[in-house]
Backbone bond lengths (Angstrom), bond angles and torsions (degrees), N, CA, C in turn:
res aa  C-N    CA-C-N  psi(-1)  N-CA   C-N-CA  omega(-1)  CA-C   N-CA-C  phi
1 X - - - 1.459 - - 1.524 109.88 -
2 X 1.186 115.38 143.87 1.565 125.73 172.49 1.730 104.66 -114.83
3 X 1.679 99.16 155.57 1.509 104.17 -171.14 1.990 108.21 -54.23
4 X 1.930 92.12 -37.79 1.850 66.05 178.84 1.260 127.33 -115.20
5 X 1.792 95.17 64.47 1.495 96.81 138.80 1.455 125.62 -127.78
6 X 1.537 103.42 29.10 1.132 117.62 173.81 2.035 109.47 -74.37
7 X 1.016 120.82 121.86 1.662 94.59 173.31 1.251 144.47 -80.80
8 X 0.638 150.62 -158.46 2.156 135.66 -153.66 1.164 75.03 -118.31
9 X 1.813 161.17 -62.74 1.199 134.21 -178.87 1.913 127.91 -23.49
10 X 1.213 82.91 -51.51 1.762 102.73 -170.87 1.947 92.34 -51.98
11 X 1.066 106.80 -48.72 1.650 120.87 -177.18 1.610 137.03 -44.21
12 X 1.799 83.06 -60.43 1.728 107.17 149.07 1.363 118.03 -41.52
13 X 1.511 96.34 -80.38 1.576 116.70 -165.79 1.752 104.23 -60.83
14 X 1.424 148.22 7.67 0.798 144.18 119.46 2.213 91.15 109.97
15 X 1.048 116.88 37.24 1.408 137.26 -162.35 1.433 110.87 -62.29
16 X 1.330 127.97 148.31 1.550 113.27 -179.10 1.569 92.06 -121.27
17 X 1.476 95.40 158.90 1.453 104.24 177.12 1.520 100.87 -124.19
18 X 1.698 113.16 177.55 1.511 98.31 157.88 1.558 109.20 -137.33
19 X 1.075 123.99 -167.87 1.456 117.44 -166.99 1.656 122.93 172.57
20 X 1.090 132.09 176.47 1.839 135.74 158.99 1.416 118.68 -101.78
21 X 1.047 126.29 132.58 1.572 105.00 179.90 1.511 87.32 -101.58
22 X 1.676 90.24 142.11 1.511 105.64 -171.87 1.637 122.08 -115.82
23 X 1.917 101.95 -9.79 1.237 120.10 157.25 1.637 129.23 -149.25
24 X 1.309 129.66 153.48 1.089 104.16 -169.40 1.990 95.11 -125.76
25 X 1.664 128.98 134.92 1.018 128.15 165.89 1.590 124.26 -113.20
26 X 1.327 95.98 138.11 2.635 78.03 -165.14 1.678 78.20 -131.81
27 X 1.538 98.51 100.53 1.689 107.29 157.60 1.398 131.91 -82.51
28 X 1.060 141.61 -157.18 1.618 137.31 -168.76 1.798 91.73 -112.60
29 X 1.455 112.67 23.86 2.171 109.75 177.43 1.741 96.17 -136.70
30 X 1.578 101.08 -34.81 1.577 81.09 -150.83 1.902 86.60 -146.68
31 X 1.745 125.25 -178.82 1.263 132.66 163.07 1.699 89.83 -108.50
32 X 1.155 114.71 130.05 1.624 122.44 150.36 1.431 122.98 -123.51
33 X 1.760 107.72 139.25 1.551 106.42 -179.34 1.981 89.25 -111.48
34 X 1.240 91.76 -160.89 1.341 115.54 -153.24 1.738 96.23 -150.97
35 X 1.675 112.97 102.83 1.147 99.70 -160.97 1.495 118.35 -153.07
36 X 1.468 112.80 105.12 1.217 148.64 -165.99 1.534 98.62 -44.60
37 X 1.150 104.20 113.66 1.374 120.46 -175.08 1.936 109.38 -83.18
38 X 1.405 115.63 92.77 1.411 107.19 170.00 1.454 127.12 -72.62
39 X 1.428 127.35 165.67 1.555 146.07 151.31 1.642 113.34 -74.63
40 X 0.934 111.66 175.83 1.458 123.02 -157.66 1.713 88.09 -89.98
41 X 1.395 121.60 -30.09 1.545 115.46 160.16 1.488 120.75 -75.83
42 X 0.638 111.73 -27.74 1.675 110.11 -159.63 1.814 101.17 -99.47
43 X 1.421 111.60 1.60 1.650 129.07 146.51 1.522 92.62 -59.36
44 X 1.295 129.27 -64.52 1.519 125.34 -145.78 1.503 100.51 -74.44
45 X 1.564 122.17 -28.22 1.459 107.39 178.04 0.989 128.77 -64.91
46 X 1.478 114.92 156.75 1.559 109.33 163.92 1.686 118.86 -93.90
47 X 1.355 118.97 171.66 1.234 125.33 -159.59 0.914 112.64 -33.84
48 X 2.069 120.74 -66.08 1.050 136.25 -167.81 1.577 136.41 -64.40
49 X 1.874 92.06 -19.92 1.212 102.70 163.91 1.591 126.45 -85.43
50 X 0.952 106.88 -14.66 1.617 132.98 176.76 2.198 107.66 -49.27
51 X 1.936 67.91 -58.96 1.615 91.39 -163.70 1.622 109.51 -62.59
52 X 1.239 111.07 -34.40 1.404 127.07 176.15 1.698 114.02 -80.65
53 X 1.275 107.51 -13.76 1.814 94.19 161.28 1.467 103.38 -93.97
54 X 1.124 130.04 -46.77 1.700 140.35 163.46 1.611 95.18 -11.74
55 X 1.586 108.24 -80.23 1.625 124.20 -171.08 1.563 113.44 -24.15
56 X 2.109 113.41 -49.13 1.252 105.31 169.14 1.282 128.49 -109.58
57 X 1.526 102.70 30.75 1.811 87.97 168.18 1.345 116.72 -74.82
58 X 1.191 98.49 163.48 1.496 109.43 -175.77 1.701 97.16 -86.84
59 X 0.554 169.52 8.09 1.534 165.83 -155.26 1.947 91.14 -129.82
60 X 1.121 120.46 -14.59 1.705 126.25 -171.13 1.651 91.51 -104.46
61 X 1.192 126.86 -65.04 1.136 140.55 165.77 1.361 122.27 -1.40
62 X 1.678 97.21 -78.61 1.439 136.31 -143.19 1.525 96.56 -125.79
63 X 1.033 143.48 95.95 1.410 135.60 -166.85 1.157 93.46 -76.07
64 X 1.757 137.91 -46.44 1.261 141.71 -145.83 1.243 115.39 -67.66
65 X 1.432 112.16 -34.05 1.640 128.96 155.06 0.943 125.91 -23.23
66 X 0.891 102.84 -57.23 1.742 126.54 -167.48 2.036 121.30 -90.58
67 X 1.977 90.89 -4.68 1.477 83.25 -147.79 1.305 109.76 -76.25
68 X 1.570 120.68 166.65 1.500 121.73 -178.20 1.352 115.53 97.39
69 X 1.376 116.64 -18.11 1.476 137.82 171.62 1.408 124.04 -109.45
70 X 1.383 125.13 131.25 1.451 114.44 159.82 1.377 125.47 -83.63
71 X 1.371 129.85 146.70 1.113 138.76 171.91 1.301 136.79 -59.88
72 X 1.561 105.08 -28.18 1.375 127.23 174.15 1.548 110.59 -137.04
73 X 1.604 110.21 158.30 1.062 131.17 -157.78 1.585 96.65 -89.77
74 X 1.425 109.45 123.35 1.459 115.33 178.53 1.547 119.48 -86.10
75 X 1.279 130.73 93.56 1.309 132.03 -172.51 1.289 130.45 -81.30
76 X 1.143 146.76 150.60 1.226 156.20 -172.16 1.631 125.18 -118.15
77 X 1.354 130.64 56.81 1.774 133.18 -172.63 1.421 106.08 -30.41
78 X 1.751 101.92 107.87 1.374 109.36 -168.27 1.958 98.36 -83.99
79 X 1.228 99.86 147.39 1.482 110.66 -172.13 1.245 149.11 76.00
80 X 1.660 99.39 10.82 1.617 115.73 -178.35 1.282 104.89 -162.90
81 X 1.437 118.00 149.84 1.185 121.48 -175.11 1.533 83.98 -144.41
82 X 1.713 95.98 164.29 1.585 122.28 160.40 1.491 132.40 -32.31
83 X 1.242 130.20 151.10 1.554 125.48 169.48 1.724 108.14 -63.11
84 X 1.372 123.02 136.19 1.562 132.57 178.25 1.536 106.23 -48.92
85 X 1.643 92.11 -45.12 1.692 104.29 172.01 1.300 115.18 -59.65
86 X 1.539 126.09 136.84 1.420 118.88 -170.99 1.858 87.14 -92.39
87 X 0.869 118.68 -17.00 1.890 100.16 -163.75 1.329 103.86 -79.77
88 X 1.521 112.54 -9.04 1.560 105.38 164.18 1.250 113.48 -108.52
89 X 1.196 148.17 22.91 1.190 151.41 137.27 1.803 129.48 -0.62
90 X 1.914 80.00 -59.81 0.870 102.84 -161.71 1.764 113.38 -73.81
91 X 1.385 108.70 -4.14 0.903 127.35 -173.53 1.958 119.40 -72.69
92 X 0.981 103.75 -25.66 1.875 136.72 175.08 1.570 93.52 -84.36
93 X 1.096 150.72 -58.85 1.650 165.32 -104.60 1.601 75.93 -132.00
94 X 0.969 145.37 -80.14 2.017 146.32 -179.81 1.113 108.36 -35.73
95 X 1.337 117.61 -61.09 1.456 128.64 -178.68 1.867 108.11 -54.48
96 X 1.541 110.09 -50.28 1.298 92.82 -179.04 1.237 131.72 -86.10
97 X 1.789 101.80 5.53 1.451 106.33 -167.88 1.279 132.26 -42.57
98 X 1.638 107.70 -43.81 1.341 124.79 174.82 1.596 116.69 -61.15
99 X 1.161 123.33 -11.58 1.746 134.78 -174.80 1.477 100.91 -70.15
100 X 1.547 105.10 -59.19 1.893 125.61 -170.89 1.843 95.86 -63.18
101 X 1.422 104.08 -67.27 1.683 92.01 -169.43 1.652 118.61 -66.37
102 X 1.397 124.84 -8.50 1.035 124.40 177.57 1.157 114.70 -100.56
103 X 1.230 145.56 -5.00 1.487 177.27 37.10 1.986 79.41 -167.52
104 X 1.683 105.71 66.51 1.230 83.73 176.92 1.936 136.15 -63.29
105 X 1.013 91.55 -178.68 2.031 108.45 -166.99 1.770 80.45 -93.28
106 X 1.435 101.73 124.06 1.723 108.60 164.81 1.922 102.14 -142.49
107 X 1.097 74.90 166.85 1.597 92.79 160.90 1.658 127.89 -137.89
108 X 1.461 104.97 155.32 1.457 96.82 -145.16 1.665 97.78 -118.10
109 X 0.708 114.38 134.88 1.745 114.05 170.43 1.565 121.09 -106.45
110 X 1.299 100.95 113.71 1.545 90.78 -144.00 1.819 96.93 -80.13
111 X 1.318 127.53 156.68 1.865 121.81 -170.48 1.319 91.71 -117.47
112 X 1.717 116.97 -50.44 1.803 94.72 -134.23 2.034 69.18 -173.67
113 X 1.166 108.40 168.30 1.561 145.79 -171.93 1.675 111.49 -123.50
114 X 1.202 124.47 102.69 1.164 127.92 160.38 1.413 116.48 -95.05
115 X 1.800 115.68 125.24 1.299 127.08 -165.59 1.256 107.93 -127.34
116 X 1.620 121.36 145.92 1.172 125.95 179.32 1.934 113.37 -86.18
117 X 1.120 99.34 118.48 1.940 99.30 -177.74 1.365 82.45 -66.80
118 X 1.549 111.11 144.06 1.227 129.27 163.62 1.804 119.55 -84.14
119 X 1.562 120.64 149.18 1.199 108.83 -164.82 1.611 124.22 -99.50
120 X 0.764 130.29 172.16 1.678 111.24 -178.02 1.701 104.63 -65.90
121 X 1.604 124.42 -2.58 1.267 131.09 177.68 1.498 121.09 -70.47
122 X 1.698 96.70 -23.89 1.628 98.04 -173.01 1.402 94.66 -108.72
123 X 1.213 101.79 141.70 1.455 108.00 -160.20 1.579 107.46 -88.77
124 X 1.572 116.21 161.80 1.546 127.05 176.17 1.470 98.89 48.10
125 X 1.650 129.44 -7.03 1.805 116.21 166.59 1.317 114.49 -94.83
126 X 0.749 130.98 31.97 2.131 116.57 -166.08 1.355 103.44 -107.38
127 X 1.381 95.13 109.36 1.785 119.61 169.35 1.269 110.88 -91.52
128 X 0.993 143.04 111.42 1.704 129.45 158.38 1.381 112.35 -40.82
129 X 1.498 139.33 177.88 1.157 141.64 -160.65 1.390 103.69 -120.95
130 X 1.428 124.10 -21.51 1.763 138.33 149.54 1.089 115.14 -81.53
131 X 1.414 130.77 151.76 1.412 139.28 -174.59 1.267 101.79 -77.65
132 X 1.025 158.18 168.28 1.570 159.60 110.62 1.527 120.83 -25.35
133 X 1.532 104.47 132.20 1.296 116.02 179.56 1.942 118.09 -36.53
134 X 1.314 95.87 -53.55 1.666 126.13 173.75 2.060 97.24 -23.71
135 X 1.670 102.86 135.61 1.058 108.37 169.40 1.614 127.30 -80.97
136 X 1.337 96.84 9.96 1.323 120.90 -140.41 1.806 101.55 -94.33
137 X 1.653 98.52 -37.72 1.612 118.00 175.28 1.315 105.18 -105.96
138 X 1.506 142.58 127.50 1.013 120.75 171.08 1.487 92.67 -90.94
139 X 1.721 125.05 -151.42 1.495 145.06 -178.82 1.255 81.56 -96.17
140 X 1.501 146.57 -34.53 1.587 99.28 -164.26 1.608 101.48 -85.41
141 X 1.495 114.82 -36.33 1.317 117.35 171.64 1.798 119.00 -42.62
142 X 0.963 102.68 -23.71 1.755 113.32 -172.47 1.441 99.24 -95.27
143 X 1.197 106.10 -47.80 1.930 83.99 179.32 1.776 96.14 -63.08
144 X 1.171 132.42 -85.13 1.592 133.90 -177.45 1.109 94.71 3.46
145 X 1.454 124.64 -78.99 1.562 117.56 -152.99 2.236 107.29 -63.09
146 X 1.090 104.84 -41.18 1.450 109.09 -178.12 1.679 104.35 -68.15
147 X 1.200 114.58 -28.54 1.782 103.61 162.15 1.465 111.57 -61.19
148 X 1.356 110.88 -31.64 1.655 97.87 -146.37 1.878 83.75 -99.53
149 X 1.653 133.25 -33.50 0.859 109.12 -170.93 1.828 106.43 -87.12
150 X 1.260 125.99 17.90 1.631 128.51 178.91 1.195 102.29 -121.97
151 X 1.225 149.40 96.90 1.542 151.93 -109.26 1.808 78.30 -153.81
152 X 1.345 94.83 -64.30 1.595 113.62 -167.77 1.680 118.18 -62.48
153 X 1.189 152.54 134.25 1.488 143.05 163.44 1.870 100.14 89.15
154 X 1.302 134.03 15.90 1.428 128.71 -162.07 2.081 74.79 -84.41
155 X 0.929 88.61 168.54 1.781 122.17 -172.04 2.120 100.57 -148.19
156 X 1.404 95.50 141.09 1.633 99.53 159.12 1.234 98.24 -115.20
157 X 1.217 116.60 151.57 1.336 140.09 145.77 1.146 147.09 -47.99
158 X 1.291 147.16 65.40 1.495 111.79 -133.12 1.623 114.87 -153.97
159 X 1.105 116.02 162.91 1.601 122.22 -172.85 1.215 91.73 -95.16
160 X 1.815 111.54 127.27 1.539 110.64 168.56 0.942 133.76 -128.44
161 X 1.410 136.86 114.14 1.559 130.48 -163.39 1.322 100.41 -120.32
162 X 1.805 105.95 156.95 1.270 111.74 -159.51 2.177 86.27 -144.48
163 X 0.958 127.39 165.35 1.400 160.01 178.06 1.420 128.67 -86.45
164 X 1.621 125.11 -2.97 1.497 148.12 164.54 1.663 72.32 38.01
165 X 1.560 106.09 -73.81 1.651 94.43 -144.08 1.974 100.61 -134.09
166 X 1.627 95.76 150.02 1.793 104.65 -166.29 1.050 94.44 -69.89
167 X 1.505 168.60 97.50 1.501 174.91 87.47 1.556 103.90 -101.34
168 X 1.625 107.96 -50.33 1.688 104.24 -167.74 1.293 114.62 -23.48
169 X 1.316 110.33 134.08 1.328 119.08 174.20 1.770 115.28 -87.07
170 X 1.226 118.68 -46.20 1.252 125.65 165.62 2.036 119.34 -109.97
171 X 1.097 115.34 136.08 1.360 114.15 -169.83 1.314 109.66 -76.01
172 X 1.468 127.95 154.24 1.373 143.12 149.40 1.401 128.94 -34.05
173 X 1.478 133.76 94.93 0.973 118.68 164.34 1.996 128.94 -44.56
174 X 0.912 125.35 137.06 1.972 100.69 -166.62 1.633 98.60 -87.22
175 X 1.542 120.10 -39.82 1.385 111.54 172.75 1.318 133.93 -65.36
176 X 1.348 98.52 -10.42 1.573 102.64 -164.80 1.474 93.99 -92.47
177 X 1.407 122.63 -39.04 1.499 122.84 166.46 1.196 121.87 -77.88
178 X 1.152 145.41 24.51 1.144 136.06 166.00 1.942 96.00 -121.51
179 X 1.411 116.76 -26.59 1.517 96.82 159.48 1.223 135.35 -88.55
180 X 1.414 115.45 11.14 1.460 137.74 -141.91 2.221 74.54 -114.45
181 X 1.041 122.69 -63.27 1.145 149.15 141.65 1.575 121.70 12.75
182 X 1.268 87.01 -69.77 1.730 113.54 -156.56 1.465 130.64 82.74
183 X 1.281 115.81 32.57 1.365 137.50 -168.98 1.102 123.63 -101.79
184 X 1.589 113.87 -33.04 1.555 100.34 168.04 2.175 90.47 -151.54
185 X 1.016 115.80 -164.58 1.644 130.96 -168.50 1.274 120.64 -118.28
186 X 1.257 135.38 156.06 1.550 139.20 -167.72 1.707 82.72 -100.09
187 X 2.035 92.82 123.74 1.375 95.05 143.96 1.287 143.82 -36.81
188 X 1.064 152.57 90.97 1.119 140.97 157.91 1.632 124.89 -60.50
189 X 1.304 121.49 42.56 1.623 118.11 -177.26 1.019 122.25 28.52
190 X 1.650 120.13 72.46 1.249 135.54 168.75 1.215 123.52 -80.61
191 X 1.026 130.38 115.11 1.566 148.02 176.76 1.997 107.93 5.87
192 X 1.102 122.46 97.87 1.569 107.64 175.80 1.953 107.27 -49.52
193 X 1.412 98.37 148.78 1.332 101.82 -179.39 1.526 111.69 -77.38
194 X 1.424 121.71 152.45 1.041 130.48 -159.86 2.055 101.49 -60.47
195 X 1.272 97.95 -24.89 1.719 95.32 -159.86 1.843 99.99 -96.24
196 X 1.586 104.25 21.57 1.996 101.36 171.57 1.820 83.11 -172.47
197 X 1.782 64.23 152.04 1.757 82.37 166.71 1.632 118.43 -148.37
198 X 1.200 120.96 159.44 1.970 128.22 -177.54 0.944 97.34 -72.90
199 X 1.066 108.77 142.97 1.226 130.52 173.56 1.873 129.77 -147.11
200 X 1.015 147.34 174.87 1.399 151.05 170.30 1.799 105.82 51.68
201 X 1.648 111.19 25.85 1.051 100.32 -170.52 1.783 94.89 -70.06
202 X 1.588 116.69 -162.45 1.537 146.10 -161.38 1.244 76.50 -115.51
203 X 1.665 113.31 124.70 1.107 134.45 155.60 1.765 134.50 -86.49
204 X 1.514 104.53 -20.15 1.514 114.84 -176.80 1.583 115.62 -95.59
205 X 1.434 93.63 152.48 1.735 104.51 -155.96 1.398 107.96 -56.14
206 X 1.318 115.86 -47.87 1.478 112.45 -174.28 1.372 93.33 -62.05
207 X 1.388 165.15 44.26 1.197 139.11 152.64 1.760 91.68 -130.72
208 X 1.289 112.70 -26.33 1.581 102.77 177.71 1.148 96.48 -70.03
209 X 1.156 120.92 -55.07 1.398 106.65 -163.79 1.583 136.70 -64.11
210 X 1.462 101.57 0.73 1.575 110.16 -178.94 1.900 93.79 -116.15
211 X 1.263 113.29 8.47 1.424 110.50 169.09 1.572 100.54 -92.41
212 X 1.466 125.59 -33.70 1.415 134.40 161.48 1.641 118.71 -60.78
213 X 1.316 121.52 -29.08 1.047 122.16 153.64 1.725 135.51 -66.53
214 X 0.958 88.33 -54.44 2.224 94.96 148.54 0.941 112.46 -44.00
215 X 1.566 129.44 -77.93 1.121 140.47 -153.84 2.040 95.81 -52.66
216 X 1.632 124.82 -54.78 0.948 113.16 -152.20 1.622 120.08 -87.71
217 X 2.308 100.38 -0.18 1.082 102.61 157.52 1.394 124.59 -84.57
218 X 1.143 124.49 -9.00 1.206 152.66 178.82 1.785 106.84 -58.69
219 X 1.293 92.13 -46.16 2.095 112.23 174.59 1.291 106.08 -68.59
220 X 1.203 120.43 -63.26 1.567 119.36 176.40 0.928 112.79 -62.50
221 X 1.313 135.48 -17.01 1.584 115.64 177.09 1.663 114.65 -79.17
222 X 1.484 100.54 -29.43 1.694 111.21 174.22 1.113 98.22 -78.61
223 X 1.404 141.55 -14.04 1.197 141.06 -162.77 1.651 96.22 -67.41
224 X 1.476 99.36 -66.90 1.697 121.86 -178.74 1.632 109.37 -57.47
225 X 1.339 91.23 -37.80 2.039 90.56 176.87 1.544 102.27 -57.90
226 X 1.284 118.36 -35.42 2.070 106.56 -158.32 1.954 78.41 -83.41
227 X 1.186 122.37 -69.95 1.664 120.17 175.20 1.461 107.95 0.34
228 X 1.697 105.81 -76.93 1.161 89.81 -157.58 1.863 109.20 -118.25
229 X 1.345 103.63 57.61 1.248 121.20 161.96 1.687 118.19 68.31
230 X 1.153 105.56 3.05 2.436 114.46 -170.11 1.352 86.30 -53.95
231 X 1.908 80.93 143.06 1.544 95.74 158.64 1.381 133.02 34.55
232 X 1.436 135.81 -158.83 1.633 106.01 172.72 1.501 166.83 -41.37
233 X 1.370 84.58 -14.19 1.588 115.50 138.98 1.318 120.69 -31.92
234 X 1.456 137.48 -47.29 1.028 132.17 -164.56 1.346 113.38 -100.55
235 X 1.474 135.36 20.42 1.168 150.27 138.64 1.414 118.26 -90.60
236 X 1.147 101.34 121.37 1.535 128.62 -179.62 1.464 112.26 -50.14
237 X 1.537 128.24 -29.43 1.085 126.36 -178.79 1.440 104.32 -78.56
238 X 1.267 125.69 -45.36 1.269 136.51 -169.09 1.369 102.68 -67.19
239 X 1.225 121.83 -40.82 1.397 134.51 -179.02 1.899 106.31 -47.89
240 X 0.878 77.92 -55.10 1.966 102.90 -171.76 1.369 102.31 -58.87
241 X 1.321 135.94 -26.64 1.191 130.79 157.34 2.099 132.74 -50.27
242 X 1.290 84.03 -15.57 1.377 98.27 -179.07 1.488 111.13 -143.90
243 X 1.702 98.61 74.38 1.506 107.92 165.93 1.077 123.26 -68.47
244 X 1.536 112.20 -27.03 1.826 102.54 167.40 1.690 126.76 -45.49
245 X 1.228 95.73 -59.58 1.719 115.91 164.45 1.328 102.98 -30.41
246 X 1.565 123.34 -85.33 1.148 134.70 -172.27 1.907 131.77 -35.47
247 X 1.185 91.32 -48.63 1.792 110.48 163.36 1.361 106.15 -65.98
248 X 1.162 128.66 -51.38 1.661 124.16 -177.13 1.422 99.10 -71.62
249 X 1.507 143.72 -39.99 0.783 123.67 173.00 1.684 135.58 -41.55
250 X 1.690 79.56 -44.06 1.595 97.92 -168.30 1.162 112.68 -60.92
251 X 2.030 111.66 -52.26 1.626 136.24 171.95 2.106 94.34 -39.17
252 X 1.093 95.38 -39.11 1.909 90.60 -171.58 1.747 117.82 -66.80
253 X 1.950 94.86 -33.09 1.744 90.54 -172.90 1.168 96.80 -96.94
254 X 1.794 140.86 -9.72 1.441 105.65 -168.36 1.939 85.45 -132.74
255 X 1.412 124.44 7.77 1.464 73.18 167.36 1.475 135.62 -94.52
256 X 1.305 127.38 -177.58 1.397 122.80 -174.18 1.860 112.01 -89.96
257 X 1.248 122.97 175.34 1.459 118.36 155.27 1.378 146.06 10.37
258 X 2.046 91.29 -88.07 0.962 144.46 157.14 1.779 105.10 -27.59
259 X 1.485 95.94 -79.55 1.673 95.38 -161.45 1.875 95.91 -74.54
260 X 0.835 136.97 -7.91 1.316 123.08 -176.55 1.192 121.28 -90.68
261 X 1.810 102.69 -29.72 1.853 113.07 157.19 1.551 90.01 -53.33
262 X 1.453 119.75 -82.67 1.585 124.26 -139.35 1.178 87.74 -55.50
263 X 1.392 160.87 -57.63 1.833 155.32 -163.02 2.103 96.62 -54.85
264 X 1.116 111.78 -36.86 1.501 120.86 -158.42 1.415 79.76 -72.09
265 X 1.742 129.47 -71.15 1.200 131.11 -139.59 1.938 113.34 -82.26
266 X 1.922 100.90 4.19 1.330 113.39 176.96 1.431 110.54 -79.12
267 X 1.955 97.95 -29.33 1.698 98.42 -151.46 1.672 115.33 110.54
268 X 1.459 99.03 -9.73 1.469 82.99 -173.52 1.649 106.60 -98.90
């Protein structure tokens, strides 16, 4: 299966999938895995048996079979991205190492659809990345058509939890541990790049509003990561990226009484 043939319902309605991740990529925008889409059987296998039906599909075989399609579901770790700094990069890429060689068992929560706008290069496809003035298309009609004509490069979005260990009673969030960590940074909703855009996100309040609730445990957990020094945190350069942090820190170890009433009684 590839992300677009997942449908923009599944997206909304906030749908889980399950799967192996079978690769892991951590660029200088985003973390992406690579992620083997299971059946309601191939949940029950174990690794090795997995790997050994893999060995004879014909789609593994025969690439040509298969071609024009990906095999696995290309994911997108909703709510955190990489250090700006590339020399800590590598720091996200360690952390997931064990995911790729273990082709661990996750589950995916699917958010939102990332699509590639097509360019005036590919011919008879070119969508603009804004809807048209015209009453004629609305935005939901305009994303539809840019899903269905960007087939190629789609990304999900997605919440991913994984099982560290066979007893766990409740699973691992993956973002929340890797900022919990010091391994990678809370999105801050940075501008989508001009060449893709979100799409099929959940439009109703009760679901924004518990995506605002993530998001702001998501802060405190980096909050405590810069505190108490994890992972890239403990380079000074990296540090320096987040002078906000740093000043509140400071306001936290040295001020007195006095200034923490008068800051309280400003509002701040």
């Amino acid at each position: 299966h590839s992300v677009a043939e997942i449908p923009s319902s599944y997206f909304r309605r906030r749908k889980t999938l399950y799967g192996r991740v079978m690769n892991v990529t951590v660029s200088d925008r985003s973390i992406q895995l690579n992620v083997r889409h299971l059946s309601p059987i191939g949940m029950l296998l174990p690794k090795t048996w997995l790997q050994t039906l893999m060995r004879y599909n014909p789609a593994e075989i025969v690439p040509s079979i298969n071609a024009g399609s990906s095999k696995d579901l290309v994911i997108e770790l909703a709510g955190v991205r990489p250090s700006t700094i590339p020399a800590q990069q590598y720091r996200a890429s360690q952390a997931l190492e064990s995911f790729q060689r273990d082709n661990a068992f996750v589950s995916l929560q699917l958010m939102s659809r990332r699509v590639l706008i097509p360019t005036d290069d590919d011919a008879n496809t070119h969508v603009s990345a804004t809807p048209p003035s015209s009453f004629a298309v609305g935005e939901a009609q305009h994303d539809e058509l840019l899903v269905e004509r960007s087939v190629q490069g789609q990304q999900a979005i997605c919440r991913l939890r994984h099982r560290q260990r066979a007893l766990q009673l409740y699973p691992t969030d993956v973002a929340e541990s890797l900022i919990a960590s010091g391994h990678a940074i809370v999105d801050e909703g940075i501008a989508t790049a001009a060449t893709s855009k979100v799409v099929d996100a959940a439009q109703d309040v009760k679901t924004k509003r518990r995506d605002v609730e993530y998001m702001e445990r998501l802060g405190m957990m980096e909050w405590e990561a810069i505190k108490r020094r994890k992972g890239m945190w403990s380079v000074p350069q990296v540090r320096e990226t987040r002078k906000d942090v740093l000043e509140e820190l400071e306001f936290q170890k040295k001020a007195n009484v006095l200034q923490r009433l008068f800051r309280w009684m400003r509002g701040g």
